[in-house]
C-alpha positions in Angstrom: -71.0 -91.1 61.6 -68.5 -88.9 60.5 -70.2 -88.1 57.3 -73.6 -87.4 59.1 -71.8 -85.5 62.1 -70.3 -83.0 59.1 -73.8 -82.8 57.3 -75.1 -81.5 61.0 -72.3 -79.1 61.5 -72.5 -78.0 58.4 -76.3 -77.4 58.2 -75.6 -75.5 62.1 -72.9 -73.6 59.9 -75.3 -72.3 57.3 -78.2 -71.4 59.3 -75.7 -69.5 61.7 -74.4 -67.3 59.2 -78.4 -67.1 57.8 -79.3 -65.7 61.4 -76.7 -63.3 61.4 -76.9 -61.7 57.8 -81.0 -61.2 59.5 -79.7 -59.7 62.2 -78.1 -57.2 60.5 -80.6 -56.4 58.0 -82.5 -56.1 61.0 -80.7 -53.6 62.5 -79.9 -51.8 59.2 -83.8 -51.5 58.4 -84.3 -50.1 62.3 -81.5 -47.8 61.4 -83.0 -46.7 58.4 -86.7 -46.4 59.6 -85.6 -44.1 62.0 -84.1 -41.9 59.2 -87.2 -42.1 57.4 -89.3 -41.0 60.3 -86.7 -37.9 60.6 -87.3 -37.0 57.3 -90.9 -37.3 57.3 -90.6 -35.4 60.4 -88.7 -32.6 58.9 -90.9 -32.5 55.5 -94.3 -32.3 57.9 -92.6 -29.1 59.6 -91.6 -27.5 56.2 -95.1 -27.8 55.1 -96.8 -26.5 58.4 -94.0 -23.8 58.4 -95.2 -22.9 55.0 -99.0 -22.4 56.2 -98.3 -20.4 59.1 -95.8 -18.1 57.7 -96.0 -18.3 53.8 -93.6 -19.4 51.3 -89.7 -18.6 52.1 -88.3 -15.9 50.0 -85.1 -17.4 48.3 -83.1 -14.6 49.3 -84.3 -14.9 53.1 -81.8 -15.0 55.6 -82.5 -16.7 58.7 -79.4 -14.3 60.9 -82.1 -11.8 61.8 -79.5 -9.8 64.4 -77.9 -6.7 63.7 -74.6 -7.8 65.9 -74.7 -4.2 67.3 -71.5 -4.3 69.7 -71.5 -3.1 73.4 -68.9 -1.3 74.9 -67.0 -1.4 78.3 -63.6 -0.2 78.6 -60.6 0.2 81.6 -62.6 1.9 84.3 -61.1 4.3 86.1 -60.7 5.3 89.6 -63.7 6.7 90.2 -65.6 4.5 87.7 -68.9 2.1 89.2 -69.4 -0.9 87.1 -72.0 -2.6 88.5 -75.3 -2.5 86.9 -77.3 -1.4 89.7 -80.2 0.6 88.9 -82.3 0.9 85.6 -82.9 3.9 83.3 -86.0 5.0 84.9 -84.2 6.3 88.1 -82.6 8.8 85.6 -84.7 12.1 85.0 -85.3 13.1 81.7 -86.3 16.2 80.6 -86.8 18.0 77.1 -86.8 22.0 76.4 -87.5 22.8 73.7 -85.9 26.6 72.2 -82.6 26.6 73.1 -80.5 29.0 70.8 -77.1 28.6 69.5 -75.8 31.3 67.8 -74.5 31.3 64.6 -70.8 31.9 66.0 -70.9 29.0 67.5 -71.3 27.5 64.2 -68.7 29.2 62.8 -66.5 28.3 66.0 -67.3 24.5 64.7 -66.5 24.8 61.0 -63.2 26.2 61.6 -62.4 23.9 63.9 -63.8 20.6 61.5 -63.5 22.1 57.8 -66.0 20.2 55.7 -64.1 17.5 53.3 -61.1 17.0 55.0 -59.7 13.9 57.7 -60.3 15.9 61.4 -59.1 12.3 62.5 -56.6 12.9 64.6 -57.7 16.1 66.3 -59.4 13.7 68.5 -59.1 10.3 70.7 -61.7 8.0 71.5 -63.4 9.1 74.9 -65.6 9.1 77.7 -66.8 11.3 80.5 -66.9 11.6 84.0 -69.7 13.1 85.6 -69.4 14.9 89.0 -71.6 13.3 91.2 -75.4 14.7 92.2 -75.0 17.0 88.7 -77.1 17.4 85.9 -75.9 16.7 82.5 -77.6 18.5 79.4 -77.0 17.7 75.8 -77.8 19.9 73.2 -78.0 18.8 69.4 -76.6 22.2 66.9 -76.0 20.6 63.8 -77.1 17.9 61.5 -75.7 17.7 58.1 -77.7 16.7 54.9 -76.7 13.0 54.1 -79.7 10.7 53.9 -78.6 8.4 56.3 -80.8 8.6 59.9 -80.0 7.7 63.3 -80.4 8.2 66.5 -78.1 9.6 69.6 -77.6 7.5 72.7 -75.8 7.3 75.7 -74.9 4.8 77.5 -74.1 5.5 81.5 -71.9 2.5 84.1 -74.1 1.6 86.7 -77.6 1.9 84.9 -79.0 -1.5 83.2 -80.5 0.4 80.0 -79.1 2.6 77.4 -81.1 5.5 76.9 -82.2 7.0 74.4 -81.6 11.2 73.9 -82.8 12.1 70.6 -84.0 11.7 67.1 -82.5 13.2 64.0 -84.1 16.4 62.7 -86.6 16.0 66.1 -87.7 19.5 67.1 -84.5 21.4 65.2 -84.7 24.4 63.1 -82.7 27.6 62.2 -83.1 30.7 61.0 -81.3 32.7 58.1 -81.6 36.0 59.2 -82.7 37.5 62.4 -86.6 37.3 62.8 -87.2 34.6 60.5 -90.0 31.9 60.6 -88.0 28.9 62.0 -86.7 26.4 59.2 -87.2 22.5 60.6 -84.6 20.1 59.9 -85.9 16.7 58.2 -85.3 12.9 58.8 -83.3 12.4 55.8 -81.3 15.4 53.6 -82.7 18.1 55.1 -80.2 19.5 57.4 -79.3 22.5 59.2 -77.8 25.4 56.9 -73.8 26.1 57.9 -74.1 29.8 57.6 -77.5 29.6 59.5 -77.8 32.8 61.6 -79.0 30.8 64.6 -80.5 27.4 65.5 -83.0 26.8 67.6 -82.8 22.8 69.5 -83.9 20.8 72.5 -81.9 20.4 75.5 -82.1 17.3 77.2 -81.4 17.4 80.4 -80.6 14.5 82.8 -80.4 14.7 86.4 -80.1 11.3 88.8 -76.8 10.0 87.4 -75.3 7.4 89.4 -72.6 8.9 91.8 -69.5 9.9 89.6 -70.3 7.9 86.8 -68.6 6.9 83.2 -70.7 7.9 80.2 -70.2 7.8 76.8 -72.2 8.1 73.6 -72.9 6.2 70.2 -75.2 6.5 66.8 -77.5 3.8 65.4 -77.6 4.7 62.1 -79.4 3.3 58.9 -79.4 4.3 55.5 -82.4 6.1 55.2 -85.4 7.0 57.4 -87.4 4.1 55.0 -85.0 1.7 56.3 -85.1 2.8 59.9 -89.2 2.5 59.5 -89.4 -0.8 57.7 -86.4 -2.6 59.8 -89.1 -4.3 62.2 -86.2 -6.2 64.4 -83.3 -3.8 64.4 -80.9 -5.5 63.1 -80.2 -3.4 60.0 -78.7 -0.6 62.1 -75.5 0.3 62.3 -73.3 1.5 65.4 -70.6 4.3 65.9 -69.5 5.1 69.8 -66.9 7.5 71.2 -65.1 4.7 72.2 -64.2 3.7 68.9 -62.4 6.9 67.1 -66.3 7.7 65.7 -66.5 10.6 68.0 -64.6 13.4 68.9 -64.4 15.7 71.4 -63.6 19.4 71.4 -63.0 21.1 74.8 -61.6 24.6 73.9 -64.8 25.6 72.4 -67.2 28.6 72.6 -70.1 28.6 75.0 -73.5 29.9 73.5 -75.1 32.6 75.3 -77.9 30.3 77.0 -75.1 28.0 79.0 -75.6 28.5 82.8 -72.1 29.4 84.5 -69.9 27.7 86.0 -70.8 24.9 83.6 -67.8 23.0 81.6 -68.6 22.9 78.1 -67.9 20.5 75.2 -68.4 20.4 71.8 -68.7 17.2 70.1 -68.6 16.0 66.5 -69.8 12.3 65.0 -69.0 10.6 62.1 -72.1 7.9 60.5 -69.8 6.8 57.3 -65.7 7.2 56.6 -65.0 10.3 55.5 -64.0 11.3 59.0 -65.2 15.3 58.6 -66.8 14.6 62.0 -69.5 16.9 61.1 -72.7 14.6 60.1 -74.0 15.4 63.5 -72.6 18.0 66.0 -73.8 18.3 69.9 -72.9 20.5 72.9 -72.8 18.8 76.4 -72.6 21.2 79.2 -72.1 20.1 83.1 -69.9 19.3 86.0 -67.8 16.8 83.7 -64.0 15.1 83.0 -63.1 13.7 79.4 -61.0 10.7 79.3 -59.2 8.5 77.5 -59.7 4.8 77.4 -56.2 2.6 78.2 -58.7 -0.9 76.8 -62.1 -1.2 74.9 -63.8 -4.3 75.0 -66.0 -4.5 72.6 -68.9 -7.9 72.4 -71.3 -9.2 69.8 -73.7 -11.7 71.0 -76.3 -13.5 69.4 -79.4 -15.5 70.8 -79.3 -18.6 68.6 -83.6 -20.2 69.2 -84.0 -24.0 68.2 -87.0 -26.3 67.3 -85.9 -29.4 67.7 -88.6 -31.7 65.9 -90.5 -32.8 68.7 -93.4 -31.9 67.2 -94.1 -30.6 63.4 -96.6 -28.0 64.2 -94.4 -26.7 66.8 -93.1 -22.6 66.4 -92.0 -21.5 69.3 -88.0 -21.8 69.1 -87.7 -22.4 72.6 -86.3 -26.1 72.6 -83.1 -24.5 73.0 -82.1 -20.9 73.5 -78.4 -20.1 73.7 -76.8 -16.8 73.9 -73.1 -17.0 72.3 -71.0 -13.5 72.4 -67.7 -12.8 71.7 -65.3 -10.2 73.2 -62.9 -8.2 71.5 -60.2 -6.5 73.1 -58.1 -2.7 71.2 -55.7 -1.1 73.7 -54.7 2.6 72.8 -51.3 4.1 73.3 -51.0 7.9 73.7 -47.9 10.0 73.5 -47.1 13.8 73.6 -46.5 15.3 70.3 -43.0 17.0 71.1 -43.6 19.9 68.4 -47.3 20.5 69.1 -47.0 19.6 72.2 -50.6 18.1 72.3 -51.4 14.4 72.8 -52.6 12.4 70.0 -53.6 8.8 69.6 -50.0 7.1 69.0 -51.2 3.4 67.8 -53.8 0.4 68.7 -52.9 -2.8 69.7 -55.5 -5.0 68.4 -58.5 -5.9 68.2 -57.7 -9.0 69.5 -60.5 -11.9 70.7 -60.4 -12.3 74.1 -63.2 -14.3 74.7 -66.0 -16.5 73.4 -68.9 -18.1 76.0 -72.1 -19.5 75.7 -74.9 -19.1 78.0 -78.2 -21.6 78.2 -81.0 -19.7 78.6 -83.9 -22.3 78.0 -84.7 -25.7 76.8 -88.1 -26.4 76.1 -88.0 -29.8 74.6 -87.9 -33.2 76.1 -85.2 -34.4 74.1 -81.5 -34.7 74.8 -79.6 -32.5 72.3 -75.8 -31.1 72.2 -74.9 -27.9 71.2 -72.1 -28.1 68.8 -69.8 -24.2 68.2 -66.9 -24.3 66.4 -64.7 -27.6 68.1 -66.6 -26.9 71.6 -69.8 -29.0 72.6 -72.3 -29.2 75.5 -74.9 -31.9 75.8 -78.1 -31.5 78.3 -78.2 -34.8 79.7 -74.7 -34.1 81.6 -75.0 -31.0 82.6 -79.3 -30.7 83.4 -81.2 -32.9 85.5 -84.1 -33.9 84.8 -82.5 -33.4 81.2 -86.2 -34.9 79.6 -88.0 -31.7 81.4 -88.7 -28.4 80.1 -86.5 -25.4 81.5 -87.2 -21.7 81.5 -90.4 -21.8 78.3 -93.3 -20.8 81.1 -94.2 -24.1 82.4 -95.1 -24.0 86.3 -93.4 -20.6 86.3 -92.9 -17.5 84.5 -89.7 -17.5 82.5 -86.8 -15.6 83.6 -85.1 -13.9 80.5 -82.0 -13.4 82.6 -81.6 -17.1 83.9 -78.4 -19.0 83.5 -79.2 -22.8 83.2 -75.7 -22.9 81.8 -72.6 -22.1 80.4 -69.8 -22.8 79.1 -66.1 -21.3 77.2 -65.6 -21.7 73.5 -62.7 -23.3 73.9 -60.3 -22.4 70.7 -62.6 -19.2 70.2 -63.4 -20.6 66.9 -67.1 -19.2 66.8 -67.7 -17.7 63.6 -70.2 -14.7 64.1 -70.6 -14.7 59.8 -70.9 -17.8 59.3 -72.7 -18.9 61.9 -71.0 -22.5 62.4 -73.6 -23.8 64.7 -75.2 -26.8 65.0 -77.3 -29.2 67.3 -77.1 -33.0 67.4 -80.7 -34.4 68.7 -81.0 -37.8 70.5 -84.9 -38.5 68.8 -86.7 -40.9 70.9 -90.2 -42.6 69.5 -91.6 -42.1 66.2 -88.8 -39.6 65.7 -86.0 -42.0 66.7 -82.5 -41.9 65.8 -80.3 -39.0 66.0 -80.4 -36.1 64.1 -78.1 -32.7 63.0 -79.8 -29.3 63.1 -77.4 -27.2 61.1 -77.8 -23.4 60.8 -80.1 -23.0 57.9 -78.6 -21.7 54.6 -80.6 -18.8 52.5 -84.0 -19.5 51.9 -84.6 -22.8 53.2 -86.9 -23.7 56.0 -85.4 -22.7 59.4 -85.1 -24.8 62.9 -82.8 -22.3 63.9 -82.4 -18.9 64.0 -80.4 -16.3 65.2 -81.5 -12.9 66.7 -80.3 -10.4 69.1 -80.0 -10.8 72.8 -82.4 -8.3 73.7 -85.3 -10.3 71.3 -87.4 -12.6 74.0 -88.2 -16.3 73.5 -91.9 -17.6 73.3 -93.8 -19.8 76.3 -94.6 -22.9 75.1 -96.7 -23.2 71.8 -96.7 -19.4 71.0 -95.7 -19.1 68.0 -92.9 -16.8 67.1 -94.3 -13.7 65.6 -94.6 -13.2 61.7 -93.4 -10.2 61.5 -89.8 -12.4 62.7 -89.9 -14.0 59.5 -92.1 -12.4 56.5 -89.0 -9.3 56.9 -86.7 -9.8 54.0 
């Protein structure tokens, strides 16, 4: 009995450990079926990706934003922060023919002498504009670098920047008294410094928000060729007045055509680093304070767009949309010169990140994915409910490009703007089971994410994103 009772136990042994090695071949083979589905899934979307766009240059990157930073700065007592109204309650108007004589051109070579630092004679700045008065900016000078941009000021309390001119856009000069007008160009065709007048457009806005902060900035690019063929904007480069790229000159001459009782400045911008502050020089006349900022902030925001694999044939990007921005924060000192007795800009503290949030705009999929940034994640299911329904891509309702489904802190502010050290885990359900990691793509691979600028709109469901997104080197 003994014997036969061992043979049992030992046959009960042997099949025991038989049923468990199948169980876990079991489970390894669901495990790995899974990971083939993935990848099947992920090789079907290359190759439909292929046939709706073309083949991916090797060189292609897939960060399409520029990472053009906005400003905000220490407001000050008279400042209005909120956004409340949008740039078409502003009046715009152009005149063309306003004349600057060549004095005043003189005035502004003396005071910024061609190839030499003008750096310090001035401070990064804004202006104050009385309330219920126009403001008109004049454009007298553009130097003949090859580099284009455009002028635009920004104004506290109005939702859009606007736009106030084009380089070489209706300015000329004249040599000598009774010449035929000269036209300045879009690249190196300039305005000549010992011009014996220019003739510009003054743009003249009226409906400013009640005692208002303004200040101005260039987007520049390297050529008018760029500027044409840069179909997203994100080649373009910024430099504000709030960031030592500007500078103001108060003491200046007024042309002959200046309205009295008008305060009058002269200003001169700097697109590269040789700091003459004379690649583009503009008068602003008005009712008008310059100031000094005590803190710039300064933010960078991206619009990271996902496809998540629930289908292959799928463009869109909307799975999930995320906007992550980062805030940096410089704080000027200024202190009286005791010999010259003038102030000048003492040091900077900074810049120094402040900040670093993401914002959920949309998620289009049915799939439960987290949202890994730096050391910081955020999964839908505990945060959205239904998390398995689609949010904010145009079903049932129009989307709302300003909606917050969500946010959340990037918690040690390691965010990496360059490198772009984002990633999303996706919980696959079906014949794409198993989880899966959407890294950012690297250089000419096949993208399931991409990252554009805040201002680019995502798709409605099963609209492709367009192809000029991503047949753009």
């Amino acid at each position: 009995m003994k014997l036969r009772n061992l043979l049992v136990l030992g046959s009960m042994a042997v099949m025991g450990a038989a049923f468990m090695s199948c169980s876990k071949d079991v489970a390894f083979d669901s495990e790995g079926l899974a990971k083939e589905a993935a990848k099947k899934a992920r090789s079907e979307f290359e190759v439909n990706f292929v046939k709706k766009y073309g083949a991916v240059d090797p060189n292609k990157s897939w960060d399409l934003s520029s990472m053009q930073p906005k400003y905000s700065f220490t407001p000050g007592e008279n400042s209005a922060r909120a956004l409340t109204r949008t740039a078409e309650s502003i009046t715009q108007t152009t005149t063309p023919g306003f004349i600057v004589e060549g004095d005043i051109l003189d005035w502004c070579f003396r005071e910024l002498p061609a190839g030499r630092n003008n750096f310090l004679k001035g401070d990064p700045f804004y202006m104050t504009v009385v309330a219920g008065e126009p403001l008109t900016i004049v454009p007298i000078f553009q130097g003949n670098a090859s580099k284009y941009w455009q002028l635009w000021m920004h104004v506290d309390g109005i939702e859009d920047d606007i736009l106030i001119w084009r380089k070489g856009e209706k300015l000329g000069y004249r040599m000598n008294k009774g010449d035929e007008l000269t036209l300045a160009g879009t690249g190196q065709s300039g305005i000549e410094k010992e011009a014996y007048e220019v003739e510009a457009p003054a743009v003249t806005f009226g409906g400013l928000p009640v005692m208002n902060d303004v200040y101005f900035y260039l987007k520049t690019w390297k050529n008018y060729s760029e500027y044409e063929g840069d179909k997203l904007g994100n080649k373009a480069t910024v430099y504000s007045s709030l960031k030592e790229k500007m500078l103001a000159l108060n003491d200046c001459e007024k042309p002959k055509n200046v309205p009295a009782g008008q305060n009058v400045c002269i200003i001169g911008c700097e697109d590269a680093t040789d700091n003459d502050y004379e690649d583009l020089v503009f008068l602003v006349y008005g009712k008008f304070s310059i100031n000094e900022p005590k803190e710039v902030f300064e933010t960078i925001t991206k619009r990271y767009m996902v496809e998540d694999l629930g289908s292959t044939d799928d463009f869109d990007f909307n799975d999930i949309v995320v906007d992550v921005s980062q805030t940096e924060k410089t704080t000027y000192y200024y202190e009286i010169d005791p010999e010259k007795g003038e102030k000048t800009l003492a040091n900077t503290e900074g810049p120094v990140v402040v900040s670093q949030e993401a914002v959920v705009r949309a998620a289009g999929g049915i799939l439960d994915f987290t949202i890994n940034i730096g050391s910081s994640s955020w999964t839908k299911s505990e945060h959205l409910t239904p998390f398995d329904q689609m949010m904010n891509t145009g079903i049932g309702s129009a989307i709302d490009y300003n909606a917050v489904l969500d946010q959340f802190n990037i918690e040690n502010k390691d965010w990496n703007p360059e490198s772009n050290n984002i990633s999303i885990t996706v919980d696959g359900r079906g014949g794409n089971a198993g989880v899966q990691v959407i890294p950012f793509p690297k250089t000419g691979e096949i993208p399931m994410i991409i990252a554009v600028d805040e201002d680019k709109i995502w798709m409605n469901e099963r609209q492709s994103v367009p192809d000029a997104w991503f047949t753009t080197k």
